[in-house]
C-alpha positions in Angstrom: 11.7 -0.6 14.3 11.4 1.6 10.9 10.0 -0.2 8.3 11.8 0.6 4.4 11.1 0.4 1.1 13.6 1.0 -2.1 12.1 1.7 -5.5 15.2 0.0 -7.0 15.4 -3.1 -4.7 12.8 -5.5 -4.7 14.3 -7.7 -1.8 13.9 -4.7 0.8 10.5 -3.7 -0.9 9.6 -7.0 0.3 11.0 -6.5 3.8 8.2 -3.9 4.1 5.1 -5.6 3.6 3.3 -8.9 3.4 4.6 -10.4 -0.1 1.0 -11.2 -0.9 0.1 -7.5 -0.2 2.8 -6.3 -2.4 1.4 -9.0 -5.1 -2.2 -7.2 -4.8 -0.5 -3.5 -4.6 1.0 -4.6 -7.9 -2.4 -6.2 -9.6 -4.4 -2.7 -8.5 -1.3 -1.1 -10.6 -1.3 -3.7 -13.2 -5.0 -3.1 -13.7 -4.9 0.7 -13.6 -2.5 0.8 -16.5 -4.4 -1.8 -18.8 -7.7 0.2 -17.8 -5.6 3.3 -18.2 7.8 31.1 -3.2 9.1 33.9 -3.4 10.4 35.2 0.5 8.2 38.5 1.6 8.2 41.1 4.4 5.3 41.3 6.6 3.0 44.6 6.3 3.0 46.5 8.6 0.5 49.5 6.9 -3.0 49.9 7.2 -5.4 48.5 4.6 -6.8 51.2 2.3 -10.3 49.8 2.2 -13.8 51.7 2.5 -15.2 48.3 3.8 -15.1 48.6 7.6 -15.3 44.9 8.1 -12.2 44.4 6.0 -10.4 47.1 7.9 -11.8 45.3 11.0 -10.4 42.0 10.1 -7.3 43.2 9.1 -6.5 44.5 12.5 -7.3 41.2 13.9 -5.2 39.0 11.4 -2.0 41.9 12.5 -3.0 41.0 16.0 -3.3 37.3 15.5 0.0 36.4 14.9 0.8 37.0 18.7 -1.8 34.7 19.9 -2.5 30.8 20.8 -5.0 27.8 22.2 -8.5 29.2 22.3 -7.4 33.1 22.1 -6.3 32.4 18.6 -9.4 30.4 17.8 -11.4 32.8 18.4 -9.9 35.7 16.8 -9.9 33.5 13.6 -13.9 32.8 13.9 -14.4 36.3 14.2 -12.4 37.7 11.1 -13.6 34.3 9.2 -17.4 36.3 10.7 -16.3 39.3 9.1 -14.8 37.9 5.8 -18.3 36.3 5.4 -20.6 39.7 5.0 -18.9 40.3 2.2 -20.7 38.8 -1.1 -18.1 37.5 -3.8 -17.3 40.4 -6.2 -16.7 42.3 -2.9 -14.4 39.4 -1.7 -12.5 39.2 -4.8 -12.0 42.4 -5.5 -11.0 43.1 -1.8 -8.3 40.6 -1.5 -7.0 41.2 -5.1 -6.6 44.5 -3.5 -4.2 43.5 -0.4 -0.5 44.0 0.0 1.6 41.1 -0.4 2.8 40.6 2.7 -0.4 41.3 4.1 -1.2 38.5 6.9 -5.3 39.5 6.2 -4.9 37.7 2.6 -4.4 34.0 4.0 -8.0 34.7 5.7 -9.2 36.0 2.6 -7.4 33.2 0.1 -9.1 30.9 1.9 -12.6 32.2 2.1 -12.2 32.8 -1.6 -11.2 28.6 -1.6 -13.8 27.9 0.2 -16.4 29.5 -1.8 -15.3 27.8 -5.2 -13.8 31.3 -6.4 -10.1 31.8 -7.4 -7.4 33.2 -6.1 -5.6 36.7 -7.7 -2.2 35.5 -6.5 -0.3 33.0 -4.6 -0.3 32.8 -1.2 3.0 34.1 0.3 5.3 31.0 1.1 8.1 32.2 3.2 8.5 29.6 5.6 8.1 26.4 3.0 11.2 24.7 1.9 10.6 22.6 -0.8 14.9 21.8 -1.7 15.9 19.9 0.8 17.4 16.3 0.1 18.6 18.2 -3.3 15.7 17.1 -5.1 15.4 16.9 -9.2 13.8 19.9 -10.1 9.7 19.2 -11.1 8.4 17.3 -13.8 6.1 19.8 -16.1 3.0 18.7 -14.3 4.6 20.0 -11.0 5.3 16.6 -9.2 8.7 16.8 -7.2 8.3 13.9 -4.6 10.9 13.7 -1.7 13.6 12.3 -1.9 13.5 10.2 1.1 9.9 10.1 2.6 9.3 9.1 6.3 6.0 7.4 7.0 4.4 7.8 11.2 1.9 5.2 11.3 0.2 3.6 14.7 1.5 0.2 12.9 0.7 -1.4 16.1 -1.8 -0.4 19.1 -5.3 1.3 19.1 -5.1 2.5 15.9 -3.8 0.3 14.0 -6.3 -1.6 12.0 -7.4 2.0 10.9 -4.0 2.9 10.1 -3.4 -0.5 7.4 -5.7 1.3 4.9 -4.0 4.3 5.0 -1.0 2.4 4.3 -1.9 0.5 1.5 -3.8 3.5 0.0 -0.2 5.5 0.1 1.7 2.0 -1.3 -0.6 1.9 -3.9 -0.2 5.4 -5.3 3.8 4.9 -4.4 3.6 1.9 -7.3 1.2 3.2 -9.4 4.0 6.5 -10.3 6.5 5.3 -13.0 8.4 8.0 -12.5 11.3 8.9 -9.6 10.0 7.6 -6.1 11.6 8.4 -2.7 12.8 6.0 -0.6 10.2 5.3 1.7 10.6 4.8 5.4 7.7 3.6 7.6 7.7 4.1 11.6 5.6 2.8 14.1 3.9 5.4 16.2 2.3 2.7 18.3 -0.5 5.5 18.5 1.0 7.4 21.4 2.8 10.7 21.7 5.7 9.8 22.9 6.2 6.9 19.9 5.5 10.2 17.5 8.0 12.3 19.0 10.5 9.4 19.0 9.5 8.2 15.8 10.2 11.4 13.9 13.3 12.4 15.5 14.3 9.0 14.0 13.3 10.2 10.9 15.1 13.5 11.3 18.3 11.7 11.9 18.0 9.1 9.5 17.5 11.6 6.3 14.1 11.6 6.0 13.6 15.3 3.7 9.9 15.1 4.3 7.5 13.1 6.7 3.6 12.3 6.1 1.7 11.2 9.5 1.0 11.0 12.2 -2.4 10.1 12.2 -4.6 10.3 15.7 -5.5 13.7 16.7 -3.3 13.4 20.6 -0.4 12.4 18.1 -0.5 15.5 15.4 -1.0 17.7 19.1 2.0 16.4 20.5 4.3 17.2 17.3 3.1 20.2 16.6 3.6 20.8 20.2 7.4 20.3 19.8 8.1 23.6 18.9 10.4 23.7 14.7 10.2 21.1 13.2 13.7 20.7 11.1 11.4 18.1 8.6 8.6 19.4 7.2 5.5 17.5 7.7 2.4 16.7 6.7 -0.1 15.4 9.1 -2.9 13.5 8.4 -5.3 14.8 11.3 -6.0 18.2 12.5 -6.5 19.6 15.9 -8.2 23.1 15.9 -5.3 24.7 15.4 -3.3 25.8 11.8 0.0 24.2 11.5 3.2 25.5 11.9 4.5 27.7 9.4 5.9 25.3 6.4 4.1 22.9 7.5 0.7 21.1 6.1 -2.1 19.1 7.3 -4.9 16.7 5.8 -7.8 15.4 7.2 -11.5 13.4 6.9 -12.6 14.8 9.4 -16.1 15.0 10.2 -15.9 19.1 10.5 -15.1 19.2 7.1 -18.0 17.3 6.0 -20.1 20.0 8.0 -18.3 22.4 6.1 -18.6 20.7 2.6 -22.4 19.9 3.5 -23.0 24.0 4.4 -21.6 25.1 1.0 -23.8 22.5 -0.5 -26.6 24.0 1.1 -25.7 27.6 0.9 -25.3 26.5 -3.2 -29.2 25.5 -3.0 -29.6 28.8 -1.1 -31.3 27.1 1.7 -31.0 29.7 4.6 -33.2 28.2 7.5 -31.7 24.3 8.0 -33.2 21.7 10.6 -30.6 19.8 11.7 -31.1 15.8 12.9 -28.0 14.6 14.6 -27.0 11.6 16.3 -25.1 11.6 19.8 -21.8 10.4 18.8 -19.1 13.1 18.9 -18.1 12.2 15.3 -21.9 13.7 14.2 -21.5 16.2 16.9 -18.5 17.7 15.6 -20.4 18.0 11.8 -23.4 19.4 13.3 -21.0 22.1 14.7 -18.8 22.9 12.1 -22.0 23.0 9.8 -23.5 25.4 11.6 -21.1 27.9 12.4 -20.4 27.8 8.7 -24.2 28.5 7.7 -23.9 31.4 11.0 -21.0 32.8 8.6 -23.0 33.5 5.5 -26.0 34.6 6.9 -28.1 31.2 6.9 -29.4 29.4 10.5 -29.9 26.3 12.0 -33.2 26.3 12.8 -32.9 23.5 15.4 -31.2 20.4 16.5 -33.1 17.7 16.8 -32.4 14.0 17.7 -32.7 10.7 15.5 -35.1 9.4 18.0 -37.8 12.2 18.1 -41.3 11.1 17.1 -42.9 14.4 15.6 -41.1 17.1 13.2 -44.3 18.9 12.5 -43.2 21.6 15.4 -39.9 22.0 13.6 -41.4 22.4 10.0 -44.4 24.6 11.2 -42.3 27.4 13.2 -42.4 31.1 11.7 -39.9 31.0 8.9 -40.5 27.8 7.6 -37.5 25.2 6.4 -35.6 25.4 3.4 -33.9 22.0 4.0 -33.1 19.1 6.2 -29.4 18.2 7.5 -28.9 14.1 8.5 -25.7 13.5 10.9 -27.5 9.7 11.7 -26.0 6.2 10.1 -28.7 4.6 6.9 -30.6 2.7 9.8 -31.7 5.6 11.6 -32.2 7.6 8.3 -34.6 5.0 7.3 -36.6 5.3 10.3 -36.3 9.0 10.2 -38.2 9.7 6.4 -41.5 8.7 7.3 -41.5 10.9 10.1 -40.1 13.8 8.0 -42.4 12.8 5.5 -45.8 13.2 7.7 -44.0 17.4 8.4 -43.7 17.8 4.7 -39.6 17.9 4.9 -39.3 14.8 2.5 -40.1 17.3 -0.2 -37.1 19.8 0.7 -33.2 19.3 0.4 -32.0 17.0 2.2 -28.2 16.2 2.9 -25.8 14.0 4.8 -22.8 13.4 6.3 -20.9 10.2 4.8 -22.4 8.1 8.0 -25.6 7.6 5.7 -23.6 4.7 4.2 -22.8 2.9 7.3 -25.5 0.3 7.7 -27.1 0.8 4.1 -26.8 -2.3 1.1 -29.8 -3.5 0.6 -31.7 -1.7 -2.6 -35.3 -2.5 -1.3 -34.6 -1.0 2.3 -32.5 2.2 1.2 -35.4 3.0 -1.5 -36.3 5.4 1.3 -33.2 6.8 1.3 -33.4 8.0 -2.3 -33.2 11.8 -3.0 -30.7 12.7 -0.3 -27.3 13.9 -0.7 -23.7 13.0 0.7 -20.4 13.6 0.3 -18.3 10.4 -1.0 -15.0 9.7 -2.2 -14.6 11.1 -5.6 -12.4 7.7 -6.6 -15.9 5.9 -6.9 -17.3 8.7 -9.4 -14.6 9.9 -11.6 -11.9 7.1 -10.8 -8.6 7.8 -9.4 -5.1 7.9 -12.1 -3.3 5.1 -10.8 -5.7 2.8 -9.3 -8.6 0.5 -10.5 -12.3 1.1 -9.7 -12.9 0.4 -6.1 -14.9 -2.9 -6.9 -12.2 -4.3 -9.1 -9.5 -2.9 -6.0 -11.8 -4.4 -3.4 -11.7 -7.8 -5.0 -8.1 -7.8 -4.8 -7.0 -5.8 -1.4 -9.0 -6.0 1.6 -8.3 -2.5 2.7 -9.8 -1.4 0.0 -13.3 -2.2 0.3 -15.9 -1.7 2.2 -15.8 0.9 5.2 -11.9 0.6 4.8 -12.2 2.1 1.2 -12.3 5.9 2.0 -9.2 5.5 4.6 -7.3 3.5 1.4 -8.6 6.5 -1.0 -7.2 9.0 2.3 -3.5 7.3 1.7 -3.6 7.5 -1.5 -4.0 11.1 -1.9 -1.4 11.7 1.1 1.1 10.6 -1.5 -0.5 12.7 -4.1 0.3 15.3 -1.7 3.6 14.6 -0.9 4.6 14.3 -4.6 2.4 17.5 -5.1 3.3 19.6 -2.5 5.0 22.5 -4.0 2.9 22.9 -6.8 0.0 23.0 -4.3 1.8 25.6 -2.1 2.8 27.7 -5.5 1.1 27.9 -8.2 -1.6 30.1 -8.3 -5.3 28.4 -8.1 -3.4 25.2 -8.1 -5.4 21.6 -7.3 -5.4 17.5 -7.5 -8.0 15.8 -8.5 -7.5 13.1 -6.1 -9.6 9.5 -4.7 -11.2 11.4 -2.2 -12.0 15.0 -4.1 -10.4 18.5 -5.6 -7.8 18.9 -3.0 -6.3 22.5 -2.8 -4.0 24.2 -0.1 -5.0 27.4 2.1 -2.3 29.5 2.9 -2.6 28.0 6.6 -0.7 24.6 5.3 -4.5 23.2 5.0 -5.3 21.0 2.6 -9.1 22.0 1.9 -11.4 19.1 -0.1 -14.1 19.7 -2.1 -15.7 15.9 -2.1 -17.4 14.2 -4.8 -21.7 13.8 -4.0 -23.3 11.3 -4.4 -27.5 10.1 -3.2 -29.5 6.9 -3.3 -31.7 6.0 -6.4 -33.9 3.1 -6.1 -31.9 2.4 -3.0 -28.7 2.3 -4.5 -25.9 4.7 -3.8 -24.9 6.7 -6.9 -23.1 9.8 -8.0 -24.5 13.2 -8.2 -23.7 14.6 -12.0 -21.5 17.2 -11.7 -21.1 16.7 -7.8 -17.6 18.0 -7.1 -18.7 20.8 -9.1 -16.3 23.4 -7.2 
């Protein structure tokens, strides 16, 4: 049963949510104010380019567009291999240099993205509609939200406590706006892919001109899975595979922290990283991502070693040397973990983490050890978010706001950001949010790519980085 909400009805506002939780939504407001396309044809040329690695990935982003599943994979690693050889003058000045229309130039945007660099146009945006529901044209700053904005949420099931901060995240940027607000209509997923599939085609045939969710990764596979979507979408999970045309994704997942923490790292030009990694598949799937990044632009992991080993002098004394230190373990084992990289003389080199340093951290005269190392947080507790309070003062007054729940509230808040946001994210050129979790821009896959805020430990207590989100 769809949950709805009406900007202009208070009554069926209410129906929505808990009336205390609508009461808090509207004191995280409250205090926020007082604390105050065009359509292209595809090239079909050759690229005029000396560099044969361009020339080389061009043929394989022709050749791409016919592929799927792991074949597709794999033919994007390699050109993203390619793309990487080149420094960035090179990079810029060879995708300034492509066709529009050329399907090497999403590769090439993105690589551009990724390395903090800008873009020298648009990327193309054939397949995006961004009219339907007759929406108001844009305000100046580019916000042009829906006009009636479906919600998939696991409101019951597995996922459902996860889900709650999400929800209130998204309510709370949906109150904070003054301005024109969709309709908003929430339906339960119960986590499963056949409640996604039903729940959107409800959508569909209710009105719905744009939907946000699902959320678990089995539920973002079965939609995309469905073939066109008539609604756009975007999800908020990703599955190893770029949405479907005109369509967009968002994610925390933990590959993009590998990714954040290898341009980190390749900032600090450390080229030789030891890697200490937990067993869970969450800090599996960081180590991974992290290292196939580093493999991209010509820096290595040296090794992968586990939280529990004893002795890191054979790691630090191998030909080569390290240049810095990589963490995918929770604060507990981090803290058992610096005396022994201390006694190999890695204390002294960069060291960075994934966001799991937090877990299990909060008490200033334990985390002292912990001071020094770096990790991507949510940039709402650094720079603040427009629209919503610090996350102490939120935490006081919304449960899903605090603690471990505070990074999935900060995730719904900047889906709405999105939603409002989305066409001047897919159009204007070098266009980004500065949103409650970081600089959120959008590749020409439909990805949203975030560039976190950092933050480290000093005198055991977790503080930002200056200048942290610095790309």
């Amino acid at each position: 049963m769809p949950m709805m909400v009406h900007t202009k009805h208070a009554a069926r506002a209410r129906s929505l949510h808990r009336t205390v939780l609508k009461g808090m939504i509207a004191a995280l407001v409250l205090a926020a104010t007082l604390s105050a396309c065009s359509t292209v044809a595809p090239h079909s040329g050759t690229v005029a380019t000396a560099n044969p690695a361009v020339a080389q990935a061009a043929q394989l982003a022709r050749s791409g567009a016919t592929l799927s599943g792991a074949a597709r994979q794999a033919n994007d690693n390699e050109i993203d291999r390619l793309l990487s050889q080149l420094d960035d003058a090179s990079l810029s000045r060879e995708a300034a240099a492509l066709p529009v229309g050329e399907p090497l130039y999403n590769y090439a945007g993105r690589a551009l993205l990724r390395r903090g660099l800008p873009l020298p146009r648009p990327f193309d945006r054939t397949a995006w509609k961004f009219n339907a529901g007759e929406r108001p044209p844009a305000e100046s700053d580019g916000y042009r939200p829906p006009v009636k904005l479906a919600v998939l949420l696991p409101l019951s099931g597995n996922l459902a406590v996860a889900a709650s901060p999400v929800r209130d995240g998204l309510l709370a940027g949906y109150y904070g706006e003054q301005r024109r607000r969709p309709d908003v209509v929430f339906y339960d997923t119960v986590g499963t892919a056949d409640g996604t599939l039903a729940a959107y085609d409800k959508a569909v045939t209710e009105g719905s001109d744009f939907v946000v969710g699902p959320l678990g990764r089995d539920e973002v596979a079965a939609l995309y899975g469905k073939g066109t979507l008539p609604v756009p979408v975007l999800a908020l999970n990703r599955i190893g595979t770029e949405p479907p045309s005109g369509n967009a994704s968002f994610s925390l997942s933990p590959e993009d922290e590998g990714l954040a923490a290898a341009e980190y790292l390749l900032d600090l030009n450390a080229k030789r990283v030891l890697v200490v990694g937990g067993a869970d598949e969450t800090q599996r799937r960081a180590v991974a991502a992290l290292r196939g990044r580093l493999g991209e632009r010509g820096a290595v992991v040296t090794d992968v070693a586990s939280e529990g080993t004893s002795d890191f002098v054979p790691y630090a004394s191998k030909d080569g040397g390290v240049d810095a230190v990589f963490l995918a373990v929770r604060g507990p084992s981090a803290r058992m973990l610096m005396p022994r990289l201390a006694a190999a003389g890695l204390v002294g080199k960069p060291r960075v983490a994934t966001s799991q340093l937090l877990s299990g951290t909060g008490k200033p005269t334990e985390d002292a050890v912990l001071d020094g190392i770096a990790f991507p947080s949510e940039a709402w507790a650094t720079r603040g978010a427009r629209g919503l309070p610090s996350p102490a003062s939120a935490g006081m007054m919304l449960p899903t706001a605090k603690g471990a729940a505070a990074r999935l509230f900060a995730f719904g808040y900047d889906a709405w950001q999105i939603s409002a946001y989305l066409e001047y994210l897919a159009t204007a050129n070098n266009a980004r949010i500065e949103g409650a979790t970081g600089t959120l821009r959008l590749d020409g896959f439909g990805n949203v790519l975030r560039v976190p805020a950092w933050s480290t430990f000093r005198s055991g207590v977790a503080m930002p980085l200056p200048q942290g989100d610095r790309r």
